[in-house]
BADOSE-517996 format. One record per residue (C-alpha): residue in one letter; x, y, z. Coordinates in steps of 0.001 Angstrom, whole numbers. Layout:
BEGIN
+--------+---------+---------+---------+
| residu |       X |       Y |       Z |
+--------+---------+---------+---------+
|      A |       X |       Y |       Z |
...
+--------+---------+---------+---------+
This chain:
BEGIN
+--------+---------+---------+---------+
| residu |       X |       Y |       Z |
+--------+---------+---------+---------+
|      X |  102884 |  163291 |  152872 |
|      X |  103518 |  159784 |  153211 |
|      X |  107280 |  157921 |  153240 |
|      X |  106743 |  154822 |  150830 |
|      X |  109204 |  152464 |  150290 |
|      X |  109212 |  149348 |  148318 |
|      X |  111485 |  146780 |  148492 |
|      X |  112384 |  144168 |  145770 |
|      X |  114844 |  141121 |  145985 |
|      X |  117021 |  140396 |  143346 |
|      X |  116315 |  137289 |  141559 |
|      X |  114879 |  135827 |  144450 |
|      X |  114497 |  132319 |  144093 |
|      X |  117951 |  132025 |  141916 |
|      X |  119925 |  134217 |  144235 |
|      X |  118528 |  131549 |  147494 |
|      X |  119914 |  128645 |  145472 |
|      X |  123111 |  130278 |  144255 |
|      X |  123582 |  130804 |  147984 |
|      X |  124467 |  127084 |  148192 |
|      X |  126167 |  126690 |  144734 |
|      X |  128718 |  129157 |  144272 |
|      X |  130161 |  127373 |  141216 |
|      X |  126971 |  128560 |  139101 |
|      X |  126783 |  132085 |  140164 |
|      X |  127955 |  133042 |  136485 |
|      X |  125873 |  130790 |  134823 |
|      X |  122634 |  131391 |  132678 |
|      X |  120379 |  129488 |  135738 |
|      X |  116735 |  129117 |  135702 |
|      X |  114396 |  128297 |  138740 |
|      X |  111721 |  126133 |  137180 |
|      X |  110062 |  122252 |  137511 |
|      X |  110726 |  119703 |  134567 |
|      X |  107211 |  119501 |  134128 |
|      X |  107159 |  119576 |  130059 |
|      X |  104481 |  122229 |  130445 |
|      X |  106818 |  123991 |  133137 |
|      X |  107835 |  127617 |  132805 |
|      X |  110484 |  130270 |  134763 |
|      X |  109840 |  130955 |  138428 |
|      X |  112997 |  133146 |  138150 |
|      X |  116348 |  133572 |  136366 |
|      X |  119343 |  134841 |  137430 |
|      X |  120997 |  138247 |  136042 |
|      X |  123434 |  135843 |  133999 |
|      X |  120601 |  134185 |  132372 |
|      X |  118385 |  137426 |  131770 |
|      X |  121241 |  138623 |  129328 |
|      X |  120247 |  135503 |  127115 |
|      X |  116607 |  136838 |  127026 |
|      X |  114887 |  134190 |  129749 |
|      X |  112663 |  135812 |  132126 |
|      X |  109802 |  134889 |  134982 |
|      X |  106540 |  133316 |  133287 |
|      X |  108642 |  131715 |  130066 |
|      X |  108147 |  128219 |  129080 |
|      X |  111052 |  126089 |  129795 |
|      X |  110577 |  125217 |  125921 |
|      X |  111209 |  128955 |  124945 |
|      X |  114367 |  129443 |  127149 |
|      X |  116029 |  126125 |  125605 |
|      X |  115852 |  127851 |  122673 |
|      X |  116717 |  131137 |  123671 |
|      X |  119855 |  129425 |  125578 |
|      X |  120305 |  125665 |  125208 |
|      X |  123227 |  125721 |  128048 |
|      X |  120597 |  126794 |  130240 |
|      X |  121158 |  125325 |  134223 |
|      X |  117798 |  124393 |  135542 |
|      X |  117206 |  123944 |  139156 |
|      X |  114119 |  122560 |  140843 |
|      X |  111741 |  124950 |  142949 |
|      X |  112144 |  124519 |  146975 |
|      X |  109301 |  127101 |  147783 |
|      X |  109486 |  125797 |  151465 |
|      X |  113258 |  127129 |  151486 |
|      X |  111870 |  130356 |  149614 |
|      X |  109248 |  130840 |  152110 |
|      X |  111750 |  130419 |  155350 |
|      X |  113888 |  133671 |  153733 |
|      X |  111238 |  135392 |  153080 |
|      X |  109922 |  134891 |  156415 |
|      X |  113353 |  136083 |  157655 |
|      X |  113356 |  139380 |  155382 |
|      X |  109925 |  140129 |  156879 |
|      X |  111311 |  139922 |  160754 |
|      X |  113561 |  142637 |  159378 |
|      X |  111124 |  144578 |  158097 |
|      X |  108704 |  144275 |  161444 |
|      X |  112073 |  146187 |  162754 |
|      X |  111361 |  149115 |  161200 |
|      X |  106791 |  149710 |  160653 |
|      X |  104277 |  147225 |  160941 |
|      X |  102759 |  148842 |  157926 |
|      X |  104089 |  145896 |  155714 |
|      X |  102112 |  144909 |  152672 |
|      X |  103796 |  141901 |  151113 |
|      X |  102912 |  141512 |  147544 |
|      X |  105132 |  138077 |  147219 |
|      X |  107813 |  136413 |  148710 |
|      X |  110213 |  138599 |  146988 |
|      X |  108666 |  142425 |  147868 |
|      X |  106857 |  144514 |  149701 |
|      X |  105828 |  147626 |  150422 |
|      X |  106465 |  149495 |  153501 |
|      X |  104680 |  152886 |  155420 |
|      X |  107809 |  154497 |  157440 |
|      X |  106124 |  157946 |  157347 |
|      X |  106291 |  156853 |  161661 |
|      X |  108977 |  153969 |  162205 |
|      X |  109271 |  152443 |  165402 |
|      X |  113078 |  153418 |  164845 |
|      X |  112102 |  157346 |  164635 |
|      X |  114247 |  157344 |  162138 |
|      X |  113093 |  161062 |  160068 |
|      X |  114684 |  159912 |  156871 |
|      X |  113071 |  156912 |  154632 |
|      X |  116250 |  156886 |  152966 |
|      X |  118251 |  155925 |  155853 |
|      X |  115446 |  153408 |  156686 |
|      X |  115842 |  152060 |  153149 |
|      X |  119413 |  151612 |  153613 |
|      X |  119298 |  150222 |  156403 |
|      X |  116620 |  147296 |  155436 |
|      X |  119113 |  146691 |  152648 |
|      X |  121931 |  146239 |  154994 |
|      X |  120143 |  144442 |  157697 |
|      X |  118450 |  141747 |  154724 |
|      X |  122518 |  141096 |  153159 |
|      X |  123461 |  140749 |  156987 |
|      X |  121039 |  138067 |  157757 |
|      X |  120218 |  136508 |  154338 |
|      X |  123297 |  137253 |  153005 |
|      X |  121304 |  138479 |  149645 |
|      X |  120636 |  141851 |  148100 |
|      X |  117383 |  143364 |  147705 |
|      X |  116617 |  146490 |  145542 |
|      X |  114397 |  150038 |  146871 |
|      X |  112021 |  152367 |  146020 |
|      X |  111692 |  155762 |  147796 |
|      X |  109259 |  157724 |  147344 |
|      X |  105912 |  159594 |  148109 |
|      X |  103311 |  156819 |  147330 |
|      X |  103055 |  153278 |  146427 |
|      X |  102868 |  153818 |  142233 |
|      X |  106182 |  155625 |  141955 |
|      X |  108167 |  153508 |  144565 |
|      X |  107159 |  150475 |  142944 |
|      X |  108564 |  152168 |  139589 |
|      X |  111983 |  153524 |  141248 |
|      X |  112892 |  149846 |  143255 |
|      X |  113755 |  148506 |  139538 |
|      X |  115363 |  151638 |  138658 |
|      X |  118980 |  150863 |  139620 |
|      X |  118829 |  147152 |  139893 |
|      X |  120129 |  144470 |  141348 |
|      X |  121644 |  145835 |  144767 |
|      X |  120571 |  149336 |  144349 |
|      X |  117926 |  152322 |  145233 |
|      X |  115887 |  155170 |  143962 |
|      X |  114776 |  157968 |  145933 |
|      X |  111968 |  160143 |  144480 |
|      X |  111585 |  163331 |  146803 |
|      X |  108223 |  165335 |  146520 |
|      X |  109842 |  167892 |  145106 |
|      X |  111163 |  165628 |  141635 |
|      X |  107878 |  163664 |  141137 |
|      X |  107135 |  165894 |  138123 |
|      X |  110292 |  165564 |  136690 |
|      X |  110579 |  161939 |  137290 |
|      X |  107025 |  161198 |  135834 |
|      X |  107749 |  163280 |  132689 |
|      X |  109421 |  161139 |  130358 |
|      X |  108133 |  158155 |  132040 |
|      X |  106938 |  155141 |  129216 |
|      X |  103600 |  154181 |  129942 |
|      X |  104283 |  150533 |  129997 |
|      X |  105783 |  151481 |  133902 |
|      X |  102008 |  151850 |  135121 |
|      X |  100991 |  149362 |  137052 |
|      X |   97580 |  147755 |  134852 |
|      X |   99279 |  148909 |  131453 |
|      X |   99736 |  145311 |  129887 |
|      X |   99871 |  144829 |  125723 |
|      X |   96270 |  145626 |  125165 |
|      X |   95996 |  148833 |  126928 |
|      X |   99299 |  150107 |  125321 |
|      X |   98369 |  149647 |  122162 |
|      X |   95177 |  151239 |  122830 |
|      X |   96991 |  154173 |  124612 |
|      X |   99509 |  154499 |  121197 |
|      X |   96257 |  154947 |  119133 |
|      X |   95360 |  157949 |  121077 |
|      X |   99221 |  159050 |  120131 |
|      X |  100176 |  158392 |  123987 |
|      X |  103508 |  157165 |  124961 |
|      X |  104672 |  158839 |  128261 |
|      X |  103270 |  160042 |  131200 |
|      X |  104286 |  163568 |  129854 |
|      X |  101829 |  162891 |  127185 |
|      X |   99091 |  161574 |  129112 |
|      X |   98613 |  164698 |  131230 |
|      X |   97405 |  166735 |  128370 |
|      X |   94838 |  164855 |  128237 |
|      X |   91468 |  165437 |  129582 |
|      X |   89702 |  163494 |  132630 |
|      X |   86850 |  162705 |  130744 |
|      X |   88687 |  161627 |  127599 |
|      X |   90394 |  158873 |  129674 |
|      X |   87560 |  157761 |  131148 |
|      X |   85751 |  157387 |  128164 |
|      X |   88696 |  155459 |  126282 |
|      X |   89039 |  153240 |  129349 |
|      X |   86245 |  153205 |  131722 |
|      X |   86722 |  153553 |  135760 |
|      X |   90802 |  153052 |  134935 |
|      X |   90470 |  155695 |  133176 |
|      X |   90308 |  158170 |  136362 |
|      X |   93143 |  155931 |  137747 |
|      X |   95436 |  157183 |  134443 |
|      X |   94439 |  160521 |  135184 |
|      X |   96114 |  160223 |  138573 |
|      X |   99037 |  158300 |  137428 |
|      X |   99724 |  160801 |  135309 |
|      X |   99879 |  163866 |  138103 |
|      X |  101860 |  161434 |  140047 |
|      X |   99515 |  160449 |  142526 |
|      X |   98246 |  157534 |  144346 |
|      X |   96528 |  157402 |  147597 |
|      X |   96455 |  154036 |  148017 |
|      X |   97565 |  152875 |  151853 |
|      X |  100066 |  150396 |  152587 |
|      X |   97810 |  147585 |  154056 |
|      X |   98873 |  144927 |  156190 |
|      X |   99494 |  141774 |  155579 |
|      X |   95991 |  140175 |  157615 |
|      X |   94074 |  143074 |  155287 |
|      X |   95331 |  141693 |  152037 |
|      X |   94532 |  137953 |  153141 |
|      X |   93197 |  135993 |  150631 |
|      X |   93014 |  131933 |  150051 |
|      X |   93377 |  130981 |  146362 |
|      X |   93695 |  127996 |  145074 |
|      X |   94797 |  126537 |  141150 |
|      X |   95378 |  124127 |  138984 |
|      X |   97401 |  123886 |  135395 |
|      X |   95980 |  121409 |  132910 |
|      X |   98494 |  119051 |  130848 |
|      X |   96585 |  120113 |  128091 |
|      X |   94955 |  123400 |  126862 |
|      X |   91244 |  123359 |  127969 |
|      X |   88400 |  125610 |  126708 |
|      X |   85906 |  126797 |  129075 |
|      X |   83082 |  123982 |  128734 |
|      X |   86077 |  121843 |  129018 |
|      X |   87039 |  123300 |  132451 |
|      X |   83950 |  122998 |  133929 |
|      X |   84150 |  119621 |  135944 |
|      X |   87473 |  121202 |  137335 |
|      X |   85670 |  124474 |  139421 |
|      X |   84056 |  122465 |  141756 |
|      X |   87173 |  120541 |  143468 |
|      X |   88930 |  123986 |  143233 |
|      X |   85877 |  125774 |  145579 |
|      X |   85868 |  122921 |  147492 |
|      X |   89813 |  122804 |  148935 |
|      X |   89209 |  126667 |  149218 |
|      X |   86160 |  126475 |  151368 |
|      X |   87604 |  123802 |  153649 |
|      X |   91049 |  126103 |  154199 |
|      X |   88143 |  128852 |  154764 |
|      X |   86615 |  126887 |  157369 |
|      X |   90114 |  125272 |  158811 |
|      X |   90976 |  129212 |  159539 |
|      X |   87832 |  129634 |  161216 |
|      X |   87123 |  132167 |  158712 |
|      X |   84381 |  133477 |  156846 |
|      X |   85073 |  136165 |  153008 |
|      X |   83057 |  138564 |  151439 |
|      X |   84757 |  138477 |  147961 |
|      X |   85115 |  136072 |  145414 |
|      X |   87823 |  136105 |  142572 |
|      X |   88491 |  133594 |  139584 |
|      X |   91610 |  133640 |  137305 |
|      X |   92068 |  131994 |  133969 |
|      X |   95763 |  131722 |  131993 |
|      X |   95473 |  131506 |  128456 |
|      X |   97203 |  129412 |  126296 |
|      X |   99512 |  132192 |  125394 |
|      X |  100084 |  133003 |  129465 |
|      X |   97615 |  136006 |  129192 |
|      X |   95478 |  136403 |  132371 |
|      X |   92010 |  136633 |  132575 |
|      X |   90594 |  137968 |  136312 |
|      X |   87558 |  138686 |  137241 |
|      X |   86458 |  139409 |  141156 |
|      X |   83298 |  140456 |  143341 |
|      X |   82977 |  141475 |  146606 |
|      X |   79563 |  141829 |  148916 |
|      X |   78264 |  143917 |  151875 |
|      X |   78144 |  140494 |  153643 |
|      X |   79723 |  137237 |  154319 |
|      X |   79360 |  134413 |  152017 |
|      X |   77131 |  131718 |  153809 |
|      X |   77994 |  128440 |  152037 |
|      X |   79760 |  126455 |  149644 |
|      X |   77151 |  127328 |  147613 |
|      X |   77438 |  130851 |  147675 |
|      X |   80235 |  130548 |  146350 |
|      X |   79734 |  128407 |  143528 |
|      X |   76742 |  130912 |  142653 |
|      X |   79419 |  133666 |  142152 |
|      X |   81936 |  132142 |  140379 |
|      X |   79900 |  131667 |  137970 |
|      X |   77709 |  135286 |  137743 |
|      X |   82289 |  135643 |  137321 |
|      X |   82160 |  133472 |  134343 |
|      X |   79507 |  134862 |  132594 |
|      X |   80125 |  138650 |  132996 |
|      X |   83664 |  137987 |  131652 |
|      X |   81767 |  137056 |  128628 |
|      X |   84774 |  134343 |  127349 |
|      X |   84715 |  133402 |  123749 |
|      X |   83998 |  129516 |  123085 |
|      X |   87176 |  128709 |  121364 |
|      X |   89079 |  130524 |  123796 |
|      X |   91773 |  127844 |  125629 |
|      X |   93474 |  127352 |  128943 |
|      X |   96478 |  126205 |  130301 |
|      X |   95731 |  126910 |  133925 |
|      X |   92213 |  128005 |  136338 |
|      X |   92037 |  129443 |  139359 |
|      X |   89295 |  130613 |  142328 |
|      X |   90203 |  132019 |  145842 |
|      X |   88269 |  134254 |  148577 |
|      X |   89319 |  137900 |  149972 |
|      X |   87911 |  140359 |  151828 |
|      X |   88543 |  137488 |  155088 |
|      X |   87284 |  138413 |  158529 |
|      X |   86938 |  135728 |  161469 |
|      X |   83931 |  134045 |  161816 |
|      X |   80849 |  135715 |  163144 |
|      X |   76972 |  135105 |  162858 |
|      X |   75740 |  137027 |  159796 |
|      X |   72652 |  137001 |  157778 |
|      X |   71669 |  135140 |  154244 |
|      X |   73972 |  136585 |  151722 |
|      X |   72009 |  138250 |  148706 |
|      X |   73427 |  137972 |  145695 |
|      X |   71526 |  140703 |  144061 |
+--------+---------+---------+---------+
């Protein structure tokens, strides 16, 4: 039985800049560019009660709360704390897998404090981060990486969940499906159709019916729904990946986007090659005019050989995502994963 934990800072980017301006800590304040396509990076508790939220347009949250405070992104400062919230995490396992700046999850089934309680661990992350960062992070305790992810926003900001074996059932029960990782819009809707609404629900439900309804996530439901997830904590050189994007001034459709790909492959191959490393996966992402995301990735037995290769794939991408014509976007984006150091390997085959 494994001891999960995931921890989540509080309004991350605000709560680093509040640091330094005191006078706006109960203020509705908004981390975001003045670009006039620019949207939320992060808002502060004060400015959540008004509605505003990550991934908003800055045109949206003027509305939502003209007295808004805006204040320019310093992701260099963001990245220096976070770096300093990780050195307190090495503390503790060096099973860390970082999903952003902001969280992580963490394996202390062994810490190198032999420490036999994850709670206590938890706590004392928590303790250790306000100590050195002065800010307050959030945590998840529990018996995988699905339901600690779920129990870290549980009693937020500044607090913590613990899920013990024992209370996964009851936890789960009433659970709204929207809390599963994967469940966006589409798939809700699609899951209220079949007259599903909570995990509760979902486990009277047949294997087979799920995979049906849903394909391969399907199976993944079915698990979710008896609580479990065997999915290890991977480190952070595992989870490696170089991506690169950019956001268009105006909407684009796909034909429109095309002279765009290349430049993008082309600053991701030469960071490949400045690492002196070589990928076996290929991912692209497109952002819809209405912030929906469109990913598609594709990983191989072998390395990719070339530039080339990877052109080759993002495109087999493109065409298996099968994107409607009219179909417009604010923002593209291609990266590699799957990264190993370089080593002599034969042709890639594509098929």
């Amino acid at each position: 039985m494994r001891k999960i934990i995931h921890i989540d800072m509080d309004a991350f980017f605000a709560s680093v800049e509040l640091r330094e301006r005191p006078d706006l800590q109960n203020l509705p304040v908004v981390i975001s560019s003045h670009h006039p396509r620019a949207v939320i990076a992060a808002a502060s508790y004060p400015a959540r009660k008004f509605g505003l939220r990550s991934a908003m347009s800055m045109t949206q949250a003027k509305k939502l709360c003209p007295q808004v405070v805006v204040i320019e992104p310093n992701f260099e400062k963001y990245r220096d704390v976070s770096q300093q919230i990780h050195q307190v995490f090495q503390k503790y396992t060096h099973l860390i897998e970082p999903l952003s700046l902001d969280e992580a999850f963490l394996d202390v089934t062994e810490n190198l404090q032999d420490i036999p309680s994850a709670t206590e661990v938890a706590e004392r992350i928590r303790t250790d981060i306000f100590k050195v960062t002065g800010l307050t992070a959030s945590a998840g305790v529990a018996p995988n990486k699905f339901l600690a992810k779920i129990a870290s926003d549980w009693n937020k900001p500044n607090g913590i969940c613990i899920i013990k074996p024992k209370q996964v059932q009851h936890f789960i029960q009433d659970l709204p499906l929207k809390k599963i990782p994967g469940v966006g819009k589409v798939t809700q809707e699609k899951l209220k159709t079949l007259q599903l609404e909570t995990l509760g629900d979902l486990q009277q439900i047949d294997e087979n019916v799920l995979i049906h309804h849903f394909g391969k996530y399907g199976k993944q439901l079915f698990l979710y729904a008896q609580g479990i997830d065997d999915r290890p904590v991977q480190s952070e050189k595992q989870r490696q990946q170089i991506s690169k994007e950019i956001t268009f001034d105006d909407d684009l459709t796909l034909e429109q986007c095309s002279p765009y790909w290349d430049q993008l492959i082309e600053r991701v191959w030469l960071s490949l090659e400045k690492k002196q490393m070589q990928a076996r996966g290929v991912t692209v992402k497109l952002k819809l005019k209405n912030f929906q995301v469109l990913q598609h990735s594709k990983s191989f037995k072998q390395a990719l050989n070339s530039q080339q290769d990877m052109t080759q794939v993002m495109q087999i991408l493109l065409n298996e995502m099968q994107i409607p014509e009219h179909y417009q976007f604010r923002l593209i984006g291609v990266g590699l994963y799957q990264l190993t150091e370089q080593q002599d390997e034969s042709q890639l085959s594509l098929w």
